[in-house]
C-alpha positions as CSV (number, residue, x, y, z in Angstrom):
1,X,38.6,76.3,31.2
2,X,41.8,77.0,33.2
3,X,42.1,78.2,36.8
4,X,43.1,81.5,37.5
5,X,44.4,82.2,40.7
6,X,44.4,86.1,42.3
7,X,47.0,87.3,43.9
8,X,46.1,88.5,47.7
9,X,45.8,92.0,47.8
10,X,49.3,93.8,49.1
11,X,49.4,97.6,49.1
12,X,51.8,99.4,47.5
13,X,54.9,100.1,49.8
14,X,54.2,104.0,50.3
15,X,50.3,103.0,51.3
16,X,51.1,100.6,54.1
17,X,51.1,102.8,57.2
18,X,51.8,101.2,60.9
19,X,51.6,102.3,64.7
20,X,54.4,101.5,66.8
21,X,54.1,100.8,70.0
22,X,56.5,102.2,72.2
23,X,57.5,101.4,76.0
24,X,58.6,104.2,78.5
25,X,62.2,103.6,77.9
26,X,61.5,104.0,73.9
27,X,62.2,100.6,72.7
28,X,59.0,99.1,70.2
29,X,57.4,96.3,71.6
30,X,54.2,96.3,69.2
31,X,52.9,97.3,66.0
32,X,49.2,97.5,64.7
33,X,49.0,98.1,60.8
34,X,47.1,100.9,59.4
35,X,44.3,99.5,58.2
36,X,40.6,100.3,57.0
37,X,40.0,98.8,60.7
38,X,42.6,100.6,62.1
39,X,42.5,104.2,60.8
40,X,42.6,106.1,64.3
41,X,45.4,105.8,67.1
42,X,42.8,105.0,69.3
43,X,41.8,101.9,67.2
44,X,45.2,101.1,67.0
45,X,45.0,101.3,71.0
46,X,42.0,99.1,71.2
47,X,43.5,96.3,68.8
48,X,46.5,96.1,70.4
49,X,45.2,95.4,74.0
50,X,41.5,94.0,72.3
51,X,39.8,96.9,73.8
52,X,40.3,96.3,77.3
53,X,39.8,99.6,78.5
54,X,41.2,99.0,81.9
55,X,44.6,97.9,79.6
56,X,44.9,100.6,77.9
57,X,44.7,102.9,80.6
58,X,47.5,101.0,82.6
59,X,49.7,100.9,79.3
60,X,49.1,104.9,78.8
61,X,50.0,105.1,82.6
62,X,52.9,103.3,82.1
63,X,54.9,105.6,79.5
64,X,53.2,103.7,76.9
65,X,53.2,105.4,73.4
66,X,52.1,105.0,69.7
67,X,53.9,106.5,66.7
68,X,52.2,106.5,63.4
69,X,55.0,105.9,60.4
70,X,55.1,104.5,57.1
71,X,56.7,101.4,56.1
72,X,59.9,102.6,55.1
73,X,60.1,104.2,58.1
74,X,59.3,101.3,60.6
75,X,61.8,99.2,58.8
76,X,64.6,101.7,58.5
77,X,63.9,103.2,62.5
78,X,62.0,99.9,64.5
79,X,62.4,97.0,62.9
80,X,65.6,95.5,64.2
81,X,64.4,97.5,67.9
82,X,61.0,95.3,67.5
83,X,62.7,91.6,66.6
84,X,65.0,91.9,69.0
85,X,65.5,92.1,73.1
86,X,65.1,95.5,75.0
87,X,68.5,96.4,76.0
88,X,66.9,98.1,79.1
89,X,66.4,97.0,82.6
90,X,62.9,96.5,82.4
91,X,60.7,94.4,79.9
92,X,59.7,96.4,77.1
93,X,56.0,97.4,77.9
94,X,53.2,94.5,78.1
95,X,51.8,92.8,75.4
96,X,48.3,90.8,76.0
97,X,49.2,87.5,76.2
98,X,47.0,84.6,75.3
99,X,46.1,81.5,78.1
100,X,45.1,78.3,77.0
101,X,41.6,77.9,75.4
102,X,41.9,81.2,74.1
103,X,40.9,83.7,77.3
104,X,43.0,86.8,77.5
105,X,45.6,87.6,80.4
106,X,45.1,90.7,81.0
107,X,42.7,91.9,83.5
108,X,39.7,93.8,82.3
């Protein structure tokens, strides 16, 4: 009997959907796929910034936005804007960062 090995699942190009995170000055700096999980813009919200509450408030404060496109979209408009540096003064919003042995940096 021979091994047969499934491919992993990859939606079609025109089903993969994303959220775009967007500093104040415009320039992406995140991007949560579209997901069974991660149907809503405000679970898109709480998986970028884990569902600290206190986070996400600061971000929205802070001229944070999310954009909901499709793929074509993020890699025609944001993907060369995501890989690379934000032209602009200030650093392109705040994405959690992770310490050593796992515990979040941002405060909760």
């Amino acid at each position: 009997m021979s091994a047969v090995t499934a491919q992993p699942y990859r939606p079609r190009p025109f089903d993969r959907h994303h959220y775009v995170f967007l500093a104040a000055c415009g320039c992406p700096f995140g991007l949560v796929e579209a997901t069974w999980r991660n149907l809503s813009e405000e679970a898109a919200w709480a998986s970028m910034y884990h569902g600290r509450r206190r986070a996400i408030r600061e971000a929205r404060a802070r001229g944070v936005r999310v954009v909901h496109v499709d793929h074509a979209t993020f890699v025609r408009e944001f993907f060369d804007l995501v890989t690379g540096p934000c032209p602009h003064a200030q650093l392109a919003g705040q994405f959690p960062s992770i310490k050593a042995g796992g515990r979040l940096a941002v405060p909760r």
